[in-house]
MARBA-3410 file (N, C-alpha, C, O; in Angstrom, 1 decimal):
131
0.9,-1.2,0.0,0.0,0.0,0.0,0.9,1.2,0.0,2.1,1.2,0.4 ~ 0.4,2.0,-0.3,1.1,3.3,-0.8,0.5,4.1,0.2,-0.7,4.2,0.1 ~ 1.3,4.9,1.1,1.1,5.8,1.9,1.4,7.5,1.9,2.5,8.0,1.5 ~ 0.4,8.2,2.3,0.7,9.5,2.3,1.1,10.5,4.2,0.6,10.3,5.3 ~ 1.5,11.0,4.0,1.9,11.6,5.4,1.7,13.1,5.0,2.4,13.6,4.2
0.8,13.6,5.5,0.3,15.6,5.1,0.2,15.8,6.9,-0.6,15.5,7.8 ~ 1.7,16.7,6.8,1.5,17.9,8.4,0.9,19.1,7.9,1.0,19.9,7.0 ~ 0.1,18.7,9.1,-0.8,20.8,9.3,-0.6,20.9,10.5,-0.1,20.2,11.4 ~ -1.2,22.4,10.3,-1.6,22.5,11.8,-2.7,22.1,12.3,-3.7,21.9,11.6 ~ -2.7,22.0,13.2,-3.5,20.9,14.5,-5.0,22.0,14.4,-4.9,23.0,15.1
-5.9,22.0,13.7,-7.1,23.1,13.8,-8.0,22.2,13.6,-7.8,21.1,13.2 ~ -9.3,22.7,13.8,-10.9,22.1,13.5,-11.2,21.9,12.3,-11.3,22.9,11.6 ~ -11.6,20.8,11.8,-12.0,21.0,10.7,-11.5,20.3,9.6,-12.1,19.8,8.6 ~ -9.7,20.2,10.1,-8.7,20.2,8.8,-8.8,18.5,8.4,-8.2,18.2,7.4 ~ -9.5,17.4,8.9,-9.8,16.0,8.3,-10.7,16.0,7.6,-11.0,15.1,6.8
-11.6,17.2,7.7,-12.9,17.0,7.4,-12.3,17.7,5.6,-12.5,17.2,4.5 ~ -11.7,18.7,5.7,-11.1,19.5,4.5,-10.4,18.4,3.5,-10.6,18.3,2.3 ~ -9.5,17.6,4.5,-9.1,16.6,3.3,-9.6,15.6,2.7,-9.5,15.2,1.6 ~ -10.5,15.0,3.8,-11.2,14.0,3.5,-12.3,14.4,2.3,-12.8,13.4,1.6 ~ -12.8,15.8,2.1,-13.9,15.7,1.4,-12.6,16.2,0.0,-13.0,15.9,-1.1
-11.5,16.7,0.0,-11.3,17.1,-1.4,-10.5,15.7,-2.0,-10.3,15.8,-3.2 ~ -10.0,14.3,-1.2,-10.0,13.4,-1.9,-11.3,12.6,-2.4,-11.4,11.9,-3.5 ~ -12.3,12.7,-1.4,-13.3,12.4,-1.8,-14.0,12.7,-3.4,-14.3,12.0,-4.4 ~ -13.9,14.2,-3.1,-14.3,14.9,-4.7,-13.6,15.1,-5.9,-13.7,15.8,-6.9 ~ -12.5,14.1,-5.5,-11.5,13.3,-6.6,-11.4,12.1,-7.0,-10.7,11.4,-7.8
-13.1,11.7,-5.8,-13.1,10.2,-6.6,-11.5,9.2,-5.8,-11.2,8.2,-6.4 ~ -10.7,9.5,-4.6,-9.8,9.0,-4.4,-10.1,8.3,-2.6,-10.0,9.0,-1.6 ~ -10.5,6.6,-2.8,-10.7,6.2,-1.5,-9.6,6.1,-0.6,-8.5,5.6,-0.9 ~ -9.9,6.5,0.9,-9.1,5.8,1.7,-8.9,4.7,2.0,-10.0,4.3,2.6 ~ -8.0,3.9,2.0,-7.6,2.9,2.7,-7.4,2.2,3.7,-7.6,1.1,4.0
-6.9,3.4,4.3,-6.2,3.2,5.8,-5.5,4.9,6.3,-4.8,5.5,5.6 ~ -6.1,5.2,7.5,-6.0,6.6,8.2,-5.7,5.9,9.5,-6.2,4.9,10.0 ~ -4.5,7.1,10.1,-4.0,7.3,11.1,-3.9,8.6,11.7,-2.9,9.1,11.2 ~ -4.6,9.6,12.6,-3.7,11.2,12.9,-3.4,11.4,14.3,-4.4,11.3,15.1 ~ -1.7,11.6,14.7,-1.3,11.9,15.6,-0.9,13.4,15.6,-0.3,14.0,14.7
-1.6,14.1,17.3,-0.9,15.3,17.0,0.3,15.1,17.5,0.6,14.0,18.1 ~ 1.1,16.0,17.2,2.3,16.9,18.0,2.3,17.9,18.3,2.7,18.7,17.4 ~ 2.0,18.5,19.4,2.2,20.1,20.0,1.3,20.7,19.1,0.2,20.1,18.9 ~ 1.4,21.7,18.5,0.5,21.9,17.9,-0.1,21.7,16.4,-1.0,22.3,15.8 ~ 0.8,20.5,15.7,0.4,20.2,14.2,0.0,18.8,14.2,0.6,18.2,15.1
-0.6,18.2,13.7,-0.9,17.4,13.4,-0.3,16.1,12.1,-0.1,16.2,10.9 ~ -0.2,15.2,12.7,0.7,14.2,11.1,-0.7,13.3,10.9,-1.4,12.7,11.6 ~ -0.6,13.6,9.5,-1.8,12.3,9.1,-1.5,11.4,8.1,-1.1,11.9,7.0 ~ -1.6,10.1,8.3,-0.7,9.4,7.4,-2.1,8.5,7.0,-2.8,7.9,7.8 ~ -2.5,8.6,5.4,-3.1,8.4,5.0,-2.6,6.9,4.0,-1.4,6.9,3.6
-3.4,6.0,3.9,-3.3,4.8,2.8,-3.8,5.0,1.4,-5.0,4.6,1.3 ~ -3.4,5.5,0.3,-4.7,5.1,-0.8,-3.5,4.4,-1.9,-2.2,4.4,-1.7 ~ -4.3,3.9,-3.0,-3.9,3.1,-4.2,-3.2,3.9,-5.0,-2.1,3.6,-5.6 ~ -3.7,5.0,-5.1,-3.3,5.6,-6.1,-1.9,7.1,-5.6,-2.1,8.2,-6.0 ~ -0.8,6.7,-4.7,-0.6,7.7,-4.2,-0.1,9.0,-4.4,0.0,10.0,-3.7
0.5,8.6,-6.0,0.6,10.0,-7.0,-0.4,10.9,-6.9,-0.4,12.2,-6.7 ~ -1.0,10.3,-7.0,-2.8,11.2,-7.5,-3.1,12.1,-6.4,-3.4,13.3,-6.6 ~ -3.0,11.4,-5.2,-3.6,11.7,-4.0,-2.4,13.0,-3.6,-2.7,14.1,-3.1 ~ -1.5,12.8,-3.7,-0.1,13.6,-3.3,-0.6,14.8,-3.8,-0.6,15.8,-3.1 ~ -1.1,14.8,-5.7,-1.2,15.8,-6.2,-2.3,16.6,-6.5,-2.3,17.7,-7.0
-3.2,15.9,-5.9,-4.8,16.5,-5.4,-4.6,17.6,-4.1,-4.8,18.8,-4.3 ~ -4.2,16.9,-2.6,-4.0,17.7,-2.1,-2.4,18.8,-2.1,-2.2,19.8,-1.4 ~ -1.7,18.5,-2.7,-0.5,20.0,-2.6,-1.1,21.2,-3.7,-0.8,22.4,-3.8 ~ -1.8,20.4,-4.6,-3.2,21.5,-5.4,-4.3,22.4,-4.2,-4.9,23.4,-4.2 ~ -4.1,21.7,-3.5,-4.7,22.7,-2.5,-4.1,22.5,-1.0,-4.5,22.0,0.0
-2.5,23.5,-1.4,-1.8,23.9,-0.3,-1.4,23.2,1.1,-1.0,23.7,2.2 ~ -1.5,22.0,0.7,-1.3,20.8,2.0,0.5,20.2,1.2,0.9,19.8,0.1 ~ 1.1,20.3,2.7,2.6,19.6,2.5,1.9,18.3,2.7,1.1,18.0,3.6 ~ 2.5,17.6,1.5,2.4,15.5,1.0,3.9,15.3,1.1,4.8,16.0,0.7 ~ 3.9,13.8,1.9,5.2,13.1,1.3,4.5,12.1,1.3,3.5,11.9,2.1
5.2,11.0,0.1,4.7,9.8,0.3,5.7,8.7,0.5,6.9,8.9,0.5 ~ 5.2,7.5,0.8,6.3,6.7,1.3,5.4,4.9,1.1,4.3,4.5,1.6 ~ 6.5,4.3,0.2,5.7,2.5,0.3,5.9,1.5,1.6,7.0,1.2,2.1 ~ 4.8,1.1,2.0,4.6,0.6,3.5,3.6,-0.9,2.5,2.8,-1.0,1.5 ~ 4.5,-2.0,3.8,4.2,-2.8,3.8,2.4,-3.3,4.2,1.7,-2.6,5.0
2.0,-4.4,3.6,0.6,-5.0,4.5,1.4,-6.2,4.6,2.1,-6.9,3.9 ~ 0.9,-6.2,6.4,1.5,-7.4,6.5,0.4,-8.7,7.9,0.1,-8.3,9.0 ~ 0.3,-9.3,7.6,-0.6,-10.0,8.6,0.1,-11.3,9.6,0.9,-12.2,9.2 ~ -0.4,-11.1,10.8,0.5,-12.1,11.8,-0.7,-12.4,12.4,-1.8,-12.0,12.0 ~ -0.5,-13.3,13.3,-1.1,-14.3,14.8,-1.2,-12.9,15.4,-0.4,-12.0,15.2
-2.8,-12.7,16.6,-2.9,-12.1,17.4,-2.6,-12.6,18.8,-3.4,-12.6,19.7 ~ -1.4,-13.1,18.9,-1.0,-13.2,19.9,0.1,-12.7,20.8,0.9,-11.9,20.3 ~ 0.1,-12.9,21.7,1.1,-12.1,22.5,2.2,-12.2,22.4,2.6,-12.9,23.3 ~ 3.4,-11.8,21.6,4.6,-11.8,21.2,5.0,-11.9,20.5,6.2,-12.1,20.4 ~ 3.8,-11.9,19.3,4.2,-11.9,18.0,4.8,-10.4,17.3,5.7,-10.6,16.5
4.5,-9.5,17.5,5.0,-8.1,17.6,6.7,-8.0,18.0,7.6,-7.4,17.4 ~ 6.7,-8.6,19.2,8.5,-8.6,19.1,9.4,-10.0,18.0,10.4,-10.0,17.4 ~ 8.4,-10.8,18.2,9.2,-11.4,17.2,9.7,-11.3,15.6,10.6,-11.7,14.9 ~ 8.2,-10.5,15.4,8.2,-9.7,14.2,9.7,-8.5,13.8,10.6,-8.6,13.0 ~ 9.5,-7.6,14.8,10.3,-6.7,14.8,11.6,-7.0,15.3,12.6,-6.3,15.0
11.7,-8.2,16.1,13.4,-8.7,16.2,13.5,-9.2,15.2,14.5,-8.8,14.6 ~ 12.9,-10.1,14.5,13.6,-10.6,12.9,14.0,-9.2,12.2,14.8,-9.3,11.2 ~ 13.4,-8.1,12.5,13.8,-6.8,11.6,14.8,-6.6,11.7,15.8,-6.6,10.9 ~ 14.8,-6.2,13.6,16.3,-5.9,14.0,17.3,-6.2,13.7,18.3,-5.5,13.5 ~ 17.2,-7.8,13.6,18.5,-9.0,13.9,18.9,-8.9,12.2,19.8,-9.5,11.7
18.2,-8.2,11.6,18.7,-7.8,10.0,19.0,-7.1,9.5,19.4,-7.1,8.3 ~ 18.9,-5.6,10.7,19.5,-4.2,10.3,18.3,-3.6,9.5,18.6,-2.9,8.5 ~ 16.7,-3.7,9.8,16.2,-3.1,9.0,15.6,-2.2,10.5,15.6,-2.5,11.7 ~ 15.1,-1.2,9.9,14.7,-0.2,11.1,13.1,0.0,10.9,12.7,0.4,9.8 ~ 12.3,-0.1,11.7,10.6,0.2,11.6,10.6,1.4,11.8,11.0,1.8,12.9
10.2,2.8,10.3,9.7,3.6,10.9,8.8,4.2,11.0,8.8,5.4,11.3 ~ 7.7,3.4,10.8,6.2,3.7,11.2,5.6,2.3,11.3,6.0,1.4,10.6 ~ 4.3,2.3,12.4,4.0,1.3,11.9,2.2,1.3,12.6,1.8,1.8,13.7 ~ 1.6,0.7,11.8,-0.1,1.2,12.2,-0.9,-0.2,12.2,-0.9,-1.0,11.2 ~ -1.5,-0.6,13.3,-2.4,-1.4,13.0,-3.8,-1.5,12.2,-4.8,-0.9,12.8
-4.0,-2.0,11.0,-5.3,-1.1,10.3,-6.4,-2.4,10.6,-7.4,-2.1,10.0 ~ -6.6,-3.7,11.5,-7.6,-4.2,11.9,-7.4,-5.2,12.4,-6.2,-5.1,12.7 ~ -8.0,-6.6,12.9,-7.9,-7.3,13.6,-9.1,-8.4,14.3,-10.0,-7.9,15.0 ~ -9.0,-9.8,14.2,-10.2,-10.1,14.3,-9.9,-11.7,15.7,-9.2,-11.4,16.7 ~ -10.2,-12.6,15.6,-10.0,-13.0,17.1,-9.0,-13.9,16.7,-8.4,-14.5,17.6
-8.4,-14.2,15.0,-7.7,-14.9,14.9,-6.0,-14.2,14.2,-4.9,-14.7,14.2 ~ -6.3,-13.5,13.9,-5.3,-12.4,13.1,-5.2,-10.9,13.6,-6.1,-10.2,13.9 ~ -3.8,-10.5,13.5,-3.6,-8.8,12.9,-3.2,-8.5,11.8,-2.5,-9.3,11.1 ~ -3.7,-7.3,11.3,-2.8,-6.8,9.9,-2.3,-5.3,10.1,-3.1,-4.4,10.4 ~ -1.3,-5.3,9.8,-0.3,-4.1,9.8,0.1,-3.3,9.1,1.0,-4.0,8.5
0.0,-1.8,8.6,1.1,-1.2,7.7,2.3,-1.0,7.9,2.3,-0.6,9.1 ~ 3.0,-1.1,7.6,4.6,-1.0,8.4,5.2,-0.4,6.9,5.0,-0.7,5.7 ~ 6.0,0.6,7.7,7.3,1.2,6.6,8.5,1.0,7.5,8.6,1.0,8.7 ~ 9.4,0.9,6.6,10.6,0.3,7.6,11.4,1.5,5.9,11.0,2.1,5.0 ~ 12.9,1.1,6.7,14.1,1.7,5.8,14.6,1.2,4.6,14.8,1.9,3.6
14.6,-0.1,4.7,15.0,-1.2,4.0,13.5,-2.1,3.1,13.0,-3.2,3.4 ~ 13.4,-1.5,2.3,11.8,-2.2,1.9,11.9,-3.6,1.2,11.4,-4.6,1.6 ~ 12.9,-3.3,0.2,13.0,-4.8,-0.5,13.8,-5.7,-0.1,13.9,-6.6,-0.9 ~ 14.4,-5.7,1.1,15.1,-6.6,2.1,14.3,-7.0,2.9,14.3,-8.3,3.0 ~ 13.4,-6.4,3.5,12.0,-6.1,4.7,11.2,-7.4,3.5,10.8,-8.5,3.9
11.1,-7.1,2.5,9.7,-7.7,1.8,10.2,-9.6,1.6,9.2,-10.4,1.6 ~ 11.4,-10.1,1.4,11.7,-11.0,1.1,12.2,-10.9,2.5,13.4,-10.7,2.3 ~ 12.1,-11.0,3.7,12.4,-11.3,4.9,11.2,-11.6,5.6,11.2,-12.2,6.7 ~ 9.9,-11.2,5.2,8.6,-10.8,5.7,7.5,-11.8,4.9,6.3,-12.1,5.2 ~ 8.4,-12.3,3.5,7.6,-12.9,2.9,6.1,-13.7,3.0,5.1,-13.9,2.2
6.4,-14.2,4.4,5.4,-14.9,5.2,4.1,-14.3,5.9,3.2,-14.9,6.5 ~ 4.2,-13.5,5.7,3.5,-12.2,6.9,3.0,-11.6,5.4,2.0,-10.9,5.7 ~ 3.2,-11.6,4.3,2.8,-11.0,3.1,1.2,-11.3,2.7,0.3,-10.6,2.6 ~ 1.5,-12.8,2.7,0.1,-13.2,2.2,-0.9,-12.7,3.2,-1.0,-12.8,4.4 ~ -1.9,-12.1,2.2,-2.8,-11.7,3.3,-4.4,-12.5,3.0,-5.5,-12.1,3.6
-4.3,-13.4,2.3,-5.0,-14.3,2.0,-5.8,-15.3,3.3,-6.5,-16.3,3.0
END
């Protein structure tokens, strides 16, 4: 999945602003995440298309970066998370985002961007299928 990350500032309103000008682009979400910080806000958005979306909103004055993040699905169990991310470690790849986008009594599935993508992707291979 292809990810977008747009900081603003932290005000009323401003999800509702993006959400309707990808909407009226015809451009679904995916997967949404917004953390503030002090007073701006980071919103790291999922969509398909993330050219599009990048250049929909900086058409209307919003800082876009985009970035490719894994889907990845594990066991919802307890320790599967570190073992996840020590196989990362123990290979020099670095997590640096990572979002849970759902979850049901037998599985999680995760977006994860890490440093190292195409090392990450053939190390993770297993965790890929989301089948």
């Amino acid at each position: 999945m292809k990810q977008i990350t747009i900081m603003v500032e932290d005000k009323v309103g401003v999800l509702a602003d993006i959400s309707y000008i990808l909407g009226k682009a015809k451009i679904n979400i995916d997967a949404i995440t917004v953390t503030k910080v002090g007073e701006n806000a980071i919103i790291y958005i999922g969509v398909k298309d993330e050219k599009r979306a990048k250049d929909v909103l900086m058409n209307n004055s919003y800082r876009v970066m985009s970035s490719e993040n894994l889907i990845i699905k594990m066991s919802d169990q307890p320790g599967e998370l570190t073992r996840l991310s020590k196989l990362l470690a123990d290979s020099g790849i670095n997590i640096e985002n990572i979002h849970m986008l759902t979850r049901d009594k037998e599985s999680a599935v995760f977006s994860i961007k890490v440093d190292k993508t195409s090392k990450a992707e053939k190390l993770l291979a297993p965790y890929l299928n989301l089948e």
